[in-house]
N, C-alpha and C positions, 0 to 999 in steps of 0.2 A: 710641300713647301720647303724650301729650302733654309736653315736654321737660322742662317744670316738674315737672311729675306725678312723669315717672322720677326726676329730681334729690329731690324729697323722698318718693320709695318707701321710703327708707330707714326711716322709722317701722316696728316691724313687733311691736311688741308679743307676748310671747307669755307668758301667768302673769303679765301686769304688777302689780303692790302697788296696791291702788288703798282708800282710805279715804275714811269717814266723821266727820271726827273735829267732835264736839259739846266746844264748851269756853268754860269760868265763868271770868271773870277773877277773880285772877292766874294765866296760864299761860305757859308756856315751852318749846319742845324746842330741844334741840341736834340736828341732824340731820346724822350725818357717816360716811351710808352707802359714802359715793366712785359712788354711780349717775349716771353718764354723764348721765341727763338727769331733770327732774323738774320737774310741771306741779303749778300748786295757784290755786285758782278757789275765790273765797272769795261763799259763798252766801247767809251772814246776815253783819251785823257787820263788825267791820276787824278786820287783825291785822297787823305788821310783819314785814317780811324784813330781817334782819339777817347777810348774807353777813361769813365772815371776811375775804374781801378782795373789797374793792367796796364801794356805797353803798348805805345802807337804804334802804328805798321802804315805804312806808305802803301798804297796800292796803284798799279800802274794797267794801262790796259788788258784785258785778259783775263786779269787776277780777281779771284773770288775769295769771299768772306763771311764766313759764318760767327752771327754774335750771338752768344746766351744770354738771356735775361736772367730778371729784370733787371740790372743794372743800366745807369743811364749813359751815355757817350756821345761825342761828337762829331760830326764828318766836315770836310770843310776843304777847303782848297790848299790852305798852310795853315799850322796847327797855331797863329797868331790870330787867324780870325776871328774875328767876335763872331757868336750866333746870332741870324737877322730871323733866325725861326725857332721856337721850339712845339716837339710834337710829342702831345700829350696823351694817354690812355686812351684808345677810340680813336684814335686817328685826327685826333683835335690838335688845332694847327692857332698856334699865338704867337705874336709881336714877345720878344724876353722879357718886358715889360707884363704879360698878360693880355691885352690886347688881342680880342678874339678876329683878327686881321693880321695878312701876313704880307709881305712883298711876294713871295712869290706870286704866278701870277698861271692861270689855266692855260694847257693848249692841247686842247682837246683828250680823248678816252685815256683815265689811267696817265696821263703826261701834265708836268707841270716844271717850274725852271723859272730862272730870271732871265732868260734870253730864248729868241728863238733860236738860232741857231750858237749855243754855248760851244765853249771849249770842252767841258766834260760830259758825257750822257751815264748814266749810272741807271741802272733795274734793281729795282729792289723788292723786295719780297718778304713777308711779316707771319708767320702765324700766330696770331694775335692770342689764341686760349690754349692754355695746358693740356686740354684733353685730346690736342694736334700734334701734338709730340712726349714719344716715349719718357717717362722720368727717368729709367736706365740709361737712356740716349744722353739725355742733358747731363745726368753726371759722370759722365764720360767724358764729356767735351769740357774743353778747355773754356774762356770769359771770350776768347779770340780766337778765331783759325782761321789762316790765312793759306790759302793755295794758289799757286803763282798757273802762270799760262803752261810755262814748259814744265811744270812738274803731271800732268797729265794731256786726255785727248778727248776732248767731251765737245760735242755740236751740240748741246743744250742751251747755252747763252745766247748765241745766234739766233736758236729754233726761237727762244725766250721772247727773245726782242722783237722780232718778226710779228711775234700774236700777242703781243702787251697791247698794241694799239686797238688790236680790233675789237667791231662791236656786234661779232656775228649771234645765232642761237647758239644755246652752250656756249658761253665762250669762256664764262665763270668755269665750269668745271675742269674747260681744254686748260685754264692755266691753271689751278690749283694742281692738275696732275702733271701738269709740266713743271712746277716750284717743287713737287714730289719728288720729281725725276732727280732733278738738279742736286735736290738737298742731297738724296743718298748716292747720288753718283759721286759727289764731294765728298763725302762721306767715306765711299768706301775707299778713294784714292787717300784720303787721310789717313786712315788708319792701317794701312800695307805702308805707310812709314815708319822706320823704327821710331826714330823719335816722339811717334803719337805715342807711345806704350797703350796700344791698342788693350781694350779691358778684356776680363779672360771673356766673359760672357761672348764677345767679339773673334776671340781666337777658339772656344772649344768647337767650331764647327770645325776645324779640320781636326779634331781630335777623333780617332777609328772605333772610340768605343760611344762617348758623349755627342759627338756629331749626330751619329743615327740615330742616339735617344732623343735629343733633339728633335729632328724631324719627323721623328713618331709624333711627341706630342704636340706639335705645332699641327700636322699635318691629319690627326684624328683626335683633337682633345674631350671625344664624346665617348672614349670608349673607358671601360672602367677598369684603368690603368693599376698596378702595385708595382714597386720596384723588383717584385720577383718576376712579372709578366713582360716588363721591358726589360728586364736582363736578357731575359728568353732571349725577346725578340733583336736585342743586338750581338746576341755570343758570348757577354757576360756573364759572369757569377754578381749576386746580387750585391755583395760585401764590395767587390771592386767597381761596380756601377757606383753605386753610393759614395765609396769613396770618390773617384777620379770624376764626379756630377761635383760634389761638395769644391773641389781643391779650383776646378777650372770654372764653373758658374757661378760658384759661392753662397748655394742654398740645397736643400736637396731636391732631388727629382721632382715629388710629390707635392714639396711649398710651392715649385717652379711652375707645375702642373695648375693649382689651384688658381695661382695668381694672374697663369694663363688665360683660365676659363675664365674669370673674372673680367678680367679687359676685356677680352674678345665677347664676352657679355655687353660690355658698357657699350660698344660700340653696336651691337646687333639690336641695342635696345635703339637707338636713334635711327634705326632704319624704318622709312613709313611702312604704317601697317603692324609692326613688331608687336606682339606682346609677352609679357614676361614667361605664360606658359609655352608659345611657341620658340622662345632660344631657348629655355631650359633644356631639353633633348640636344639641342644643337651644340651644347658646349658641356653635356656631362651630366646633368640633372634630372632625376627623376619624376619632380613635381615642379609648380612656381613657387612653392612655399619654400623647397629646397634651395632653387637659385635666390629667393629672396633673403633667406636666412644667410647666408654664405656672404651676398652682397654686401648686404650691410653688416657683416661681422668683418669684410676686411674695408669697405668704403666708407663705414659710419655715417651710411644713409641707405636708402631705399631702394629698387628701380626705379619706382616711380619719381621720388623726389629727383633723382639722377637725372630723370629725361625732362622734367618741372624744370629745372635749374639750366641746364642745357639747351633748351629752346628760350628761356626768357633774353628779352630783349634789350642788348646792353650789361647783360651781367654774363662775369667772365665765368667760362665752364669750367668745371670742377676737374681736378686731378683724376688722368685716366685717358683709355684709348689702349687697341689693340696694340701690344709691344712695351706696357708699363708695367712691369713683371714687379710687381711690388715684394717687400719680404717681410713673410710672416713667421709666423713660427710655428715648427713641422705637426706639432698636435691640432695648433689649431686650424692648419690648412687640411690637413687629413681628414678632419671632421665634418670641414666646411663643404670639400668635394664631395665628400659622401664614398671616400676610397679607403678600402682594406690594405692600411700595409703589412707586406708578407713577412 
């Protein structure tokens, strides 16, 4: 796997909120769901983002936007309109008043709008739980990123739009990996700008020593890694791996390593059938008691509580997901993985 790849695995959509929304000016929503992260790809017409804290950005056809939560904002036709909607936690939709009714108005799968035929169409796309995107990713990103049409070359908005309406088999999953696509297509066009100050995490892939350690351990985090065994393995000395790991990722190998298996744990527990002793081998662990111990010394909960919380209905999932490379500290991630460092 490719370093970068594994750092932005983190997207993982699953039931994501994804809309069609057709709209007549004057329009307005307040949107103050707190969802971690939220993309919106405006396909006819402009519309304004109006974040409570940050700057507006106009968006015109083309242009794409990624917003971090939970902070709440505004989108609207001009940034004088009043909101005729606001959209609460769960996708709950009230009159500003409260009022569990809204003017908008259905038309049909995934589409809704004040008109049928509006001046503006806008896609939007919500991962509504933490456990859908990287915490690394989020504090990277700015409150607002905005990418214009001609600043890249992506047929993803298009494809987007194309399959929001339908109501085929799969058709949940065809978009959830299509809003996948999109995020880190954006994504990565963002941050090959300079003015992203792309994070180092993000740039040591092209580094000739830390790239390939990288993709060791992304690419086999079951094997029982030391920083003298991946020195080896990239043409290092272990003193200079350690160092140029620490300067460009900003933890060492081994914390990187743990907090690896850990995500990519959290996520192989939510897969049907899973059980804690069958990913234990898969991500480094000798026993389930090993990967249970580990778990909860860096998640301060369980597997099991983990996948309890995670399936319940209505309640937001917990911090986590493959590519949330949490930071611990090197004793106690060494201990946690069950790794001799050399």
């Amino acid at each position: 796997m490719d370093a970068v790849a594994g750092l932005l695995d983190g997207p993982r959509a699953r039931g994501a909120f994804l809309l069609r929304s057709v709209l007549e000016p004057p329009w307005a929503l307040r949107v103050q769901d707190e969802a971690p992260l939220t993309v919106v790809a405006v396909v006819r017409g402009t519309a304004w983002l109006l974040p409570d804290d940050g700057e507006a950005a106009r968006l015109v056809e083309g242009d794409v936007a990624v917003l971090r939560g939970p902070g709440a904002y505004r989108v609207a036709d001009d940034p004088a309109t009043a909101p005729q909607a606001v959209i609460h936690p769960g996708q709950r939709c009230t009159t500003p008043d409260g009022t569990e009714t809204v003017r908008l108005t259905g038309q049909g799968v995934r589409a809704w709008g004040t008109g049928q035929d509006g001046e503006t169409v806008l896609l939007t796309g919500t991962y509504e739980h933490r456990a859908e995107v990287s915490e690394r990713l989020l504090r990277a990103l700015p409150a607002v990123l905005v990418l214009r049409e001609a600043e890249w070359d992506c047929p993803l908005v298009p494809l987007l739009a194309g399959e929001i309406g339908k109501d085929e088999p799969g058709q949940e999953a065809v978009l959830d990996r299509l809003l996948d696509l999109l995020l880190i297509a954006v994504l990565r066009a963002w941050f090959a700008r300079p003015e992203a100050d792309a994070p180092g995490w993000y740039r040591a892939h092209a580094d000739p020593v830390v790239g390939p350690a990288l993709r060791l351990l992304h690419d086999a985090p079951e094997r029982s890694w030391t920083v003298a065994n991946l020195a080896r393995e990239v043409g290092a000395s272990r003193a200079a791996l350690a160092r140029r790991f620490g300067e460009l990722v900003g933890e060492p190998p081994m914390t990187f390593l743990t907090s690896w298996r850990i995500a990519l744990a959290a996520d192989l527990l939510l897969e049907p059938g899973a059980t804690v002793g069958s990913v234990a081998p898969r991500v480094g662990y000798g026993s389930a008691f090993a990967l249970s111990t580990a778990f909860k010394r860096l998640r301060g909960m369980s597997p099991q509580a983990w996948r309890a919380r995670a399936a319940a209905p209505g309640e937001a999932s917990p911090v986590g997901g493959a590519g949330d490379v949490l930071e611990a500290g090197a004793e106690d991630a060494t201990a946690a993985a069950g790794s001799v460092a050399a």
